[in-house]
C-alpha positions as CSV (number, residue, x, y, z in Angstrom):
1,X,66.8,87.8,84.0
2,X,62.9,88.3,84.4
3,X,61.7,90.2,87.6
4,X,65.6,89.5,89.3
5,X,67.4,92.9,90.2
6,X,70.6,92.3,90.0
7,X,72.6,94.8,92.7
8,X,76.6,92.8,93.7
9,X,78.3,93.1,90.3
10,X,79.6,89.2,91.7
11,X,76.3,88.2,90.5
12,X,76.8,89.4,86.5
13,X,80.1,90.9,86.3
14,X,82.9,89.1,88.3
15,X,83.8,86.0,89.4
16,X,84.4,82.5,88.2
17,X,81.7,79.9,88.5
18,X,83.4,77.1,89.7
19,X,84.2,79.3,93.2
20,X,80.9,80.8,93.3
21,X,79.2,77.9,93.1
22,X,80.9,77.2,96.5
23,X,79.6,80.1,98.0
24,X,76.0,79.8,96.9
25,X,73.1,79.6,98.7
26,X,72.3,76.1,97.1
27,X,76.1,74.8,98.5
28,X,75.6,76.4,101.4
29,X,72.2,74.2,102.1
30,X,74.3,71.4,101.0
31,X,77.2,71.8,103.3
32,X,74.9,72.4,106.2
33,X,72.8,69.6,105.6
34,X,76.0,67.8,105.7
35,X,77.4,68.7,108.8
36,X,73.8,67.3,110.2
37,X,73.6,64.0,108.8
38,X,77.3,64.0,110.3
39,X,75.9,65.0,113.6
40,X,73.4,62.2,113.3
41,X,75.7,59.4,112.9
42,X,78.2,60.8,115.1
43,X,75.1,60.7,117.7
44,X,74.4,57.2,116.6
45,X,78.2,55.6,117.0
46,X,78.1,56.4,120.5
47,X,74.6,55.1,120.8
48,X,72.8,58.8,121.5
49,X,70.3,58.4,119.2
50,X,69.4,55.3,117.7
51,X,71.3,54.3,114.1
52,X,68.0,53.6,111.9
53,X,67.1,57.6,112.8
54,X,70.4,58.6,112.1
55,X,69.9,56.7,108.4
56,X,66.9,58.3,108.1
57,X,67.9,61.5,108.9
58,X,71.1,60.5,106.1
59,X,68.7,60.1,103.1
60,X,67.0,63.0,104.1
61,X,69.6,65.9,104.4
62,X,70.0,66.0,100.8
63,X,68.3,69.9,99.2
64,X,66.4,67.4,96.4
65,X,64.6,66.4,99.6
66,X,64.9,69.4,102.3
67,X,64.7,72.1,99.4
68,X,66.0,76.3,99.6
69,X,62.4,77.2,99.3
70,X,61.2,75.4,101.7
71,X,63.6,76.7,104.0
72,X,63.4,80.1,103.1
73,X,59.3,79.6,103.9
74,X,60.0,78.7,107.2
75,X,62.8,80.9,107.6
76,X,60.3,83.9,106.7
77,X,58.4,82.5,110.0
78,X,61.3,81.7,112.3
79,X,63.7,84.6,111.6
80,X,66.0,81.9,112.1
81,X,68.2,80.4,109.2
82,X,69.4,77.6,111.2
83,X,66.3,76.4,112.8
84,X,64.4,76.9,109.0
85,X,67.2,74.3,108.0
86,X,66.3,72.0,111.4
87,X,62.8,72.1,110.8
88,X,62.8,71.1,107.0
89,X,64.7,68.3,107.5
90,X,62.7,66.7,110.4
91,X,59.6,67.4,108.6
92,X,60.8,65.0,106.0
93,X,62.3,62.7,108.2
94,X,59.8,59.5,108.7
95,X,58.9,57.7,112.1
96,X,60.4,59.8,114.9
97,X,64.0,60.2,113.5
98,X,62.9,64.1,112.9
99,X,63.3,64.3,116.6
100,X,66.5,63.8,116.5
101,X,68.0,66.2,114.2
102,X,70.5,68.6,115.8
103,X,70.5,66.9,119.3
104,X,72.6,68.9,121.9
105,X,74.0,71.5,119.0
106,X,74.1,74.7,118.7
107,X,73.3,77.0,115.3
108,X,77.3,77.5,115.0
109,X,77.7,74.2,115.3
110,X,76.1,73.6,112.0
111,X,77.5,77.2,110.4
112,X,80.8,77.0,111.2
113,X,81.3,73.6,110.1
114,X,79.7,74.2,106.9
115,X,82.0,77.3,106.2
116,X,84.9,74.8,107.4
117,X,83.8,72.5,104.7
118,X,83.4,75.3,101.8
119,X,87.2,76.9,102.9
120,X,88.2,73.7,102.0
121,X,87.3,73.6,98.8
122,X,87.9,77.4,97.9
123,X,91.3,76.8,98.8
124,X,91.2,73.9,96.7
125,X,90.5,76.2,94.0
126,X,93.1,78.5,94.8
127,X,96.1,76.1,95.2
128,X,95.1,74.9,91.6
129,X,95.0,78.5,90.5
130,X,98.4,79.2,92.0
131,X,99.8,76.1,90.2
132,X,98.5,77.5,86.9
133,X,100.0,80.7,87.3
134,X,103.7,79.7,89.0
135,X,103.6,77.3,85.9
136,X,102.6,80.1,83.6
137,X,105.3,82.7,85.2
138,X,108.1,80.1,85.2
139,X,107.6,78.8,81.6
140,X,107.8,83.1,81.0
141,X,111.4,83.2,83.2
142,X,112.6,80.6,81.1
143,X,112.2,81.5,77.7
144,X,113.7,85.2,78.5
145,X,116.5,84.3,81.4
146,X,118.4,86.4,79.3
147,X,116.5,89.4,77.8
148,X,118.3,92.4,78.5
149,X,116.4,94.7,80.2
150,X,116.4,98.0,82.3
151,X,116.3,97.9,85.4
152,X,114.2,100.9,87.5
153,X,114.0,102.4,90.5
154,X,112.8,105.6,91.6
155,X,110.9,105.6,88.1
156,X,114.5,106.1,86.7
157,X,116.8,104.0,84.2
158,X,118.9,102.1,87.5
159,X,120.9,99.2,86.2
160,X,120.7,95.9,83.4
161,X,118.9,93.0,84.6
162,X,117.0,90.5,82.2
163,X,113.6,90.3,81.9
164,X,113.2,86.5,83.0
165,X,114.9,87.5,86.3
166,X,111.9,90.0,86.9
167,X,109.3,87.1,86.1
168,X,111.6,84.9,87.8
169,X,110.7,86.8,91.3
170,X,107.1,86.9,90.7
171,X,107.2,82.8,90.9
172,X,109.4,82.8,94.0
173,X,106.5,84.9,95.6
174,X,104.1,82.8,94.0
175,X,105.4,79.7,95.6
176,X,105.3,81.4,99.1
177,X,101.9,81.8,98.6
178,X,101.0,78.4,97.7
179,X,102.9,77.4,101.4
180,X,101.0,79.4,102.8
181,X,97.7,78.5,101.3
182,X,99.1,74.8,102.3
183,X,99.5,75.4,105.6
184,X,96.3,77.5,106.0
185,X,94.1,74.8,104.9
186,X,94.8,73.2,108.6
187,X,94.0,76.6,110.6
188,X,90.9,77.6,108.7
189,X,89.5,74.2,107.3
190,X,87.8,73.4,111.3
191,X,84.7,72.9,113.0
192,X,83.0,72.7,116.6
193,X,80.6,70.4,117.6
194,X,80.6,71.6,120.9
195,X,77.4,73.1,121.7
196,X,76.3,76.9,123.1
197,X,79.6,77.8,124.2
198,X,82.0,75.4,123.7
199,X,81.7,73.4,126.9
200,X,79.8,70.4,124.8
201,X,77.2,70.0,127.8
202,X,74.8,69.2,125.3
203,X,76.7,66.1,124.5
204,X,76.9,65.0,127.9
205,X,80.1,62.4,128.8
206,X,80.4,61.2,124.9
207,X,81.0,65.1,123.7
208,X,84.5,64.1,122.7
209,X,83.5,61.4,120.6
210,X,80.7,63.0,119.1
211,X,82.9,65.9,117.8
212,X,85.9,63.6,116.8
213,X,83.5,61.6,114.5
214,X,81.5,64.8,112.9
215,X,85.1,66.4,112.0
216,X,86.6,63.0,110.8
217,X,83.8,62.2,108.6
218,X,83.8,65.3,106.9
219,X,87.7,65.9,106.7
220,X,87.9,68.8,109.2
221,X,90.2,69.8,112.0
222,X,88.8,70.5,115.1
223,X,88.6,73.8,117.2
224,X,90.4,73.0,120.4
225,X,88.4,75.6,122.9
226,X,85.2,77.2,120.9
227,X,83.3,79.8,121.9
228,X,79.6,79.6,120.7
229,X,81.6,80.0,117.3
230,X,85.1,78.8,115.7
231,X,87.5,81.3,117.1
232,X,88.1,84.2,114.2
233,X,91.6,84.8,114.2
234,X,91.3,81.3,111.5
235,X,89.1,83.6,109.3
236,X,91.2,86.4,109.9
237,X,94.2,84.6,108.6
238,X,92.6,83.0,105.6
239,X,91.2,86.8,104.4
240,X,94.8,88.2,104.9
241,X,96.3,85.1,103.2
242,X,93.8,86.0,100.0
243,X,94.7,89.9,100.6
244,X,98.5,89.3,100.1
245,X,97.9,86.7,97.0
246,X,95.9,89.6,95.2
247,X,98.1,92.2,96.2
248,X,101.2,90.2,94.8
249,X,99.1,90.2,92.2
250,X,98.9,93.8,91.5
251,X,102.0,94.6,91.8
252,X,102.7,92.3,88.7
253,X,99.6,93.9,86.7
254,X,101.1,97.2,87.7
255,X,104.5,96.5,86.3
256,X,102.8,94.9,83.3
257,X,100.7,98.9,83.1
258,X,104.0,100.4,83.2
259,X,105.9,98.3,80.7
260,X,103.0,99.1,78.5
261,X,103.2,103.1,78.4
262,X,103.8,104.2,75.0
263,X,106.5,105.8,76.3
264,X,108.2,102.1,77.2
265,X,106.6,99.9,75.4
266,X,108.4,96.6,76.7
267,X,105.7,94.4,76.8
268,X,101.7,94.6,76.5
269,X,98.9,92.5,76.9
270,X,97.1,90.8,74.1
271,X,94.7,92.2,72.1
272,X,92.2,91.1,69.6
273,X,92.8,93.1,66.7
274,X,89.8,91.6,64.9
275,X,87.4,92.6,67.2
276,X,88.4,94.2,71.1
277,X,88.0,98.0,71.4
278,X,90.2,99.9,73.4
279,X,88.5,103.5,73.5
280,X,84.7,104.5,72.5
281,X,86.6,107.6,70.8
282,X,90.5,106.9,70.5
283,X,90.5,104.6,68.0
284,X,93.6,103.3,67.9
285,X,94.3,102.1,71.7
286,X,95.0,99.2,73.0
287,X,94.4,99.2,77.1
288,X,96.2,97.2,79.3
289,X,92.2,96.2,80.4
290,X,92.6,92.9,82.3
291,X,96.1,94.3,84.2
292,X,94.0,97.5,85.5
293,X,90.7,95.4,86.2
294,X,93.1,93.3,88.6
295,X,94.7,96.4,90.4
296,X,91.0,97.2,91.0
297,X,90.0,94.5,92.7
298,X,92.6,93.9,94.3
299,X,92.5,97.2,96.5
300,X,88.4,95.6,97.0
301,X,90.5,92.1,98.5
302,X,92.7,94.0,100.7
303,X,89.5,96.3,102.0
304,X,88.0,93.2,103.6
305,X,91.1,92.6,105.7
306,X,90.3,95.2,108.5
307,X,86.2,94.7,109.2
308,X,87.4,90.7,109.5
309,X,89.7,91.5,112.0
310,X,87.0,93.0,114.2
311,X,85.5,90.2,113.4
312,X,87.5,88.5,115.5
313,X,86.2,90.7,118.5
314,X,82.8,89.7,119.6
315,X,81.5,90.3,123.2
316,X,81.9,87.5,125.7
317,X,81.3,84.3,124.3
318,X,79.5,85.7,121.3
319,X,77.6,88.5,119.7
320,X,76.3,88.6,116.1
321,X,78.0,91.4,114.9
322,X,80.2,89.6,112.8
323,X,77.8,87.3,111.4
324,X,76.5,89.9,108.7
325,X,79.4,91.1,107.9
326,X,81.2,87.9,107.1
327,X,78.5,87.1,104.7
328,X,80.2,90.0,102.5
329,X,83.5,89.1,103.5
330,X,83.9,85.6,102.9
331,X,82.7,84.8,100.0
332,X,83.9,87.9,97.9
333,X,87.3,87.6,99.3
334,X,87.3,84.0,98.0
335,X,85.2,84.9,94.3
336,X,87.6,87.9,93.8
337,X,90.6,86.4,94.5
338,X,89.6,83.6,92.3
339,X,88.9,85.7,89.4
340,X,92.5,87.7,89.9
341,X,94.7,85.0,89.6
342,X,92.7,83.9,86.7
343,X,93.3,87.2,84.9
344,X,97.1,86.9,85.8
345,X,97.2,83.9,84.3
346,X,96.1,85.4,81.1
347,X,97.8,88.2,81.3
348,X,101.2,86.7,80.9
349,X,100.0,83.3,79.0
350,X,99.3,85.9,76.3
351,X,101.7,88.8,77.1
352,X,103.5,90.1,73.7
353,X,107.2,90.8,74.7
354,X,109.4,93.4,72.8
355,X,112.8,92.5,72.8
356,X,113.8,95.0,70.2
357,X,111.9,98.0,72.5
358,X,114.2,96.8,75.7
359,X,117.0,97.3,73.4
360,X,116.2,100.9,72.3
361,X,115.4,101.4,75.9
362,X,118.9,100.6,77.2
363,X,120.7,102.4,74.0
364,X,118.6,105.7,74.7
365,X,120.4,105.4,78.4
366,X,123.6,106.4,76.4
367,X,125.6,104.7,78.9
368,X,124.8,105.9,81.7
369,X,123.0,102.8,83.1
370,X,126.6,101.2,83.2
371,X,128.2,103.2,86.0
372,X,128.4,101.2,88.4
373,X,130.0,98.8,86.4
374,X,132.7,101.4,85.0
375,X,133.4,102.5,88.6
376,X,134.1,98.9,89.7
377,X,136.2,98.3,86.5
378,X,138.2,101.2,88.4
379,X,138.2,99.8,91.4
380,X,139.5,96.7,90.0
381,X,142.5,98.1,88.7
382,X,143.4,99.9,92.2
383,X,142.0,103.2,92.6
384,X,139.7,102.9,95.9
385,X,136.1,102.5,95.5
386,X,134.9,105.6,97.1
387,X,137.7,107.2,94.3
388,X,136.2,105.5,91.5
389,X,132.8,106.5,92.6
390,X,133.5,110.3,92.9
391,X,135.7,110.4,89.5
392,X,132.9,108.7,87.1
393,X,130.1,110.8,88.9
394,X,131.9,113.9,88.3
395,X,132.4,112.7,84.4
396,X,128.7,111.9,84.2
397,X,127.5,114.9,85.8
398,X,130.0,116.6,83.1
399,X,128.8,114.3,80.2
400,X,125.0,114.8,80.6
401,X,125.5,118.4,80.6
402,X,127.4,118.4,77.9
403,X,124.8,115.8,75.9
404,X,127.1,113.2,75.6
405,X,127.6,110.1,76.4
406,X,129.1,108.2,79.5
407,X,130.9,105.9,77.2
408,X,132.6,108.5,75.3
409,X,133.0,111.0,78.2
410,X,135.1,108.0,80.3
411,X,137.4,107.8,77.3
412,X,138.2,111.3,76.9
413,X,139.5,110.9,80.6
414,X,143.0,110.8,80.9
415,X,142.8,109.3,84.5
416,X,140.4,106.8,83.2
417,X,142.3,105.8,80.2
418,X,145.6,105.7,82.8
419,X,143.7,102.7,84.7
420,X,141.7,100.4,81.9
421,X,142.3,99.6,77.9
422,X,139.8,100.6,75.2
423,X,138.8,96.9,75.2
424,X,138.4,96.8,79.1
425,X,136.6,100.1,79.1
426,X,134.5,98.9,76.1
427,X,133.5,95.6,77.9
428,X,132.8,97.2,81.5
429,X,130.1,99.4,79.1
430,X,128.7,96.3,77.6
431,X,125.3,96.1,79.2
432,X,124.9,92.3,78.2
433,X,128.0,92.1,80.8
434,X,126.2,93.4,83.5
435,X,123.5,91.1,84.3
436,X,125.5,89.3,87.0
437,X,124.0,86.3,88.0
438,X,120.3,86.6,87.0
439,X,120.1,83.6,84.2
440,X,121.3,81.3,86.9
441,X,118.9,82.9,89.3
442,X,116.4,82.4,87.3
443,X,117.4,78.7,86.5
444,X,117.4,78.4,90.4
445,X,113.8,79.5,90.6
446,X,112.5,77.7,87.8
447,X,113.9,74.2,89.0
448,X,112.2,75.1,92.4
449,X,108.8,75.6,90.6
450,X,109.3,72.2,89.5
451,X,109.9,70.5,92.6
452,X,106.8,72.0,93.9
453,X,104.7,71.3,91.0
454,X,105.7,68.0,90.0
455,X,106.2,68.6,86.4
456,X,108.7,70.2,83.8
457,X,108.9,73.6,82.9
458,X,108.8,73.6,79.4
C-alpha cells in the first residue's frame, strides 16, 4: 500500500473490479478524452474546424499521451477538472490543432457525456449479472418444483407451498428488473453537446449536426432540451432502478437468514468446513455471512436514492450542488450493486437445501397447516363455507388446547365424519395435496427465463 491511506472501504473491501474499473479515475480520463476527440470530428464533418486538427486532436486524446498526472498538475493550478483535461490535450496537440479542442462546449458537455458512456457499460455489467442470477434462481426452481415446504406469514406456520415455487418468484422479479435495466439503458445512456445552457450558440447554425455526430459516434442518445447539464431525473431513475435490484435482493438474503435459524433450519449457505470460521469464540457456527453482508449494503444502495433526487433540483439552469455529491452516488450505487448480485449468485449456486428439515417442519404443524384445506373438503360436500370455517376453527381452537392434533381432533367430530370418509378426510390432510398449482407455476416461470435468456434451464 506504501504512503496510500485508504478511507472508502470500495477501495479494499467491496466491490468487483471489472465495475470499478468503470468508475475510476483512469476511465474516467478515458471517457472524457473520448467525448473530445468526438467533438473534434464532429466539428470537422461540418467543416468547423479543419479535419487534419481534428486527426490530430484523435491521436492525442488517448491518457498514454494526455496522462492523470499531468492533469491533476494543472488541475492543482486551474481549480478546474475540465479545463486541466482541455489544457493537456492541446498541449500535446502539434501545429495549431490544440486550438481547437473543446470549440463552442461547455465543461458538462464533456462530463455528462462521459458519465453517458460509463452508464453504458455499468449496465452492461448489470444485465450480465442479472442473467447469471435469473439463470442461477431458475436452475434452483426447477430442481425443487416440488419440495414441500411451509408456507409463512406473520412469522407463523400459514399453508404448504413448495420450495421451487418460492425461488420460482424470486426469478419473476428478477426478470422485471432486467426490463427495466433494458429500457433504462435508453433514458440514462445520453449526452449534450449543446453548450452553456443548452441553446448550442456555441455551435452556431450546424449545432444540430454537431451533437447528432458526437452522440452517434459514441453510441449515445441525445438530451432533447439540456440545461448546462443532462437533466437528472435520467440519474435519478438509473439510482432507483439499482435501489430496487438490491433491495429485491435482500429480501431473498433475508429469507435465506431466516431459513437458516437453528430453529428452521431449511436451507443454509455454504460453508468451508476445512477452513471458514464462523465466530472468534463460538466455535461451532456457521453464519449465514454473505446473506447478511448483502442486507447491509443493500440498505447503503437504497440511502443514495433520496440525495439523487435533490439532485435533480438545481437553481436555474444550474448550480453545482449536485456535482459533489454525485461523485459518491454514482459510482457506489453502481460498485455495490454489482457486488450484491454477485453474492446472490453465490449464495444460491451453493445454497445446501434440507429436504428432510422441511419435512419435520410441516409434521411438527400437527396438522394444523391443513385447515383450510379441511374446511373446503367441507364445503365441498355442502355445508356453506362460512359453516365450514367456523366448525374446524372451533375444533382447532379445542385441539390445540387440548395438545392434539387437527387430524385426529376432525375425526373425533361427528359432524365432520357425517360429511367426508376417513380416506377423504385423510387426503384433504395430506399436505403434498395442497400445493395447488405451484409445480406448474414454477414450470411457467422457468420457460419464461428461457425465452429471455436464450438458453435451457438445465
Amino acid at each position: 500500500m506504501g504512503d496510500v491511506m485508504l478511507i472508502c472501504p470500495l477501495d479494499y473491501r467491496y466491490g468487483r473490479e471489472e465495475m470499478k474499473a468503470v468508475f475510476s479515475e483512469e476511465s474516467r480520463l478515458n471517457a472524457q478524452l473520448l467525448v473530445e476527440a468526438a467533438l473534434a470530428r464532429a466539428q470537422a464533418s461540418v467543416g468547423n474546424i479543419p479535419r487534419t486538427a481534428a486527426d490530430e486532436i484523435t491521436r492525442k486524446a488517448v491518457p498514454e499521451i494526455v496522462t492523470l498526472d499531468r492533469v491533476k498538475e494543472i488541475e492543482a493550478e486551474t481549480k478546474h477538472d475540465v479545463m486541466a483535461i482541455v489544457r493537456a490535450l492541446s498541449e500535446q496537440c502539434e501545429g495549431d490543432a490544440g486550438r481547437y479542442v473543446h470549440l463552442g462546449a461547455t465543461s458538462n458537455d464533456i462530463v455528462d457525456t462521459a458519465t453517458g458512456l460509463e452508464f453504458k457499460h455499468a449496465l452492461d455489467i448489470i444485465e450480465a449479472d442479472l442473467d447469471k442470477l435469473i439463470l442461477t434462481l431458475a436452475q434452483l426452481a426447477k430442481k425443487h418444483r416440488s419440495t414441500v415446504e411451509i408456507g409463512r406469514t406473520h412469522g407463523q406456520f400459514a399453508i404448504p407451498t413448495t420450495f421451487g415455487f418460492k425461488i420460482a418468484g424470486y426469478v419473476s422479479e428478477m426478470l422485471r428488473h432486467r426490463d427495466r435495466v433494458r429500457e433504462l439503458k435508453a433514458r440514462a445512456c445520453v449526452g449534450k453537446m449543446s453548450g452553456a445552457i443548452g441553446t448550442g450558440a456555441g455551435f452556431g447554425e450546424k449545432f444540430f449536426k454537431v451533437q447528432e455526430a458526437v452522440m452517434k459516434d459514441l453510441g449515445l442518445g441525445i438530451e432533447d432540451a439540456a440545461t448546462q447539464i443532462v437533466c437528472r431525473d435520467r440519474y435519478s431513475e438509473l439510482v432507483f432502478v439499482l435501489g430496487l435490484i438490491a433491495t429485491s435482493c435482500e429480501r431473498y438474503a433475508t429469507e435465506v437468514r431466516n431459513l437458516q435459524r437453528s430453529e428452521i433450519g431449511e436451507v443454509s449457505e455454504a460453508f468451508d468446513v476445512k477452513k471458514q470460521v464462523g465466530s472468534s469464540t463460538m466455535a461451532q457456527k456457521k453464519n449465514p455471512m454473505l446473506s447478511e453482508n448483502v442486507c447491509g449494503l443493500a440498505r447503503v444502495v437504497r440511502s443514495y436514492i433520496a440525495p439523487q433526487m435533490e439532485s435533480m433540483v438545481l437553481w436555474h439552469e444550474r448550480d453545482l450542488t449536485n456535482s459533489s455529491a454525485e461523485r459518491f452516488i454514482l459510482t457506489h450505487v453502481a460498485v455495490l450493486t454489482d457486488d450484491i448480485l454477485y453474492k446472490m449468485i453465490d449464495v444460491f449456486a451453493h445454497l445446501n437445501v434440507y429436504e428432510k428439515n422441511m419435512r419435520r417442519n410441516i409434521d411438527s404443524a400437527n396438522g394444523f397447516i391443513m385447515a383450510e384445506s379441511a374446511l373446503l373438503a367441507l364445503a365441498g360436500k355442502g355445508l356453506g363455507r362460512q359453516e365450514s370455517h367456523e366448525l374446524v376453527r372451533q375444533i382447532a381452537i379445542r385441539a390445540e388446547a387440548e395438545g392434539k392434533g387437527l387430524k385426529q381432533a376432525l375425526r373425533e367430530s361427528k359432524e365432520v365424519m357425517s360429511l367426508l370418509s376417513p380416506q377423504e378426510l385423510d387426503a384433504a390432510m395430506d399436505p403434498d395435496n395442497y400445493v395447488g398449482s405451484a409445480p406448474q407455476m414454477v414450470d411457467q416461470v422457468v420457460k419464461a427465463a428461457e425465452r429471455a435468456l436464450g438458453k435451457k434451464v438445465a
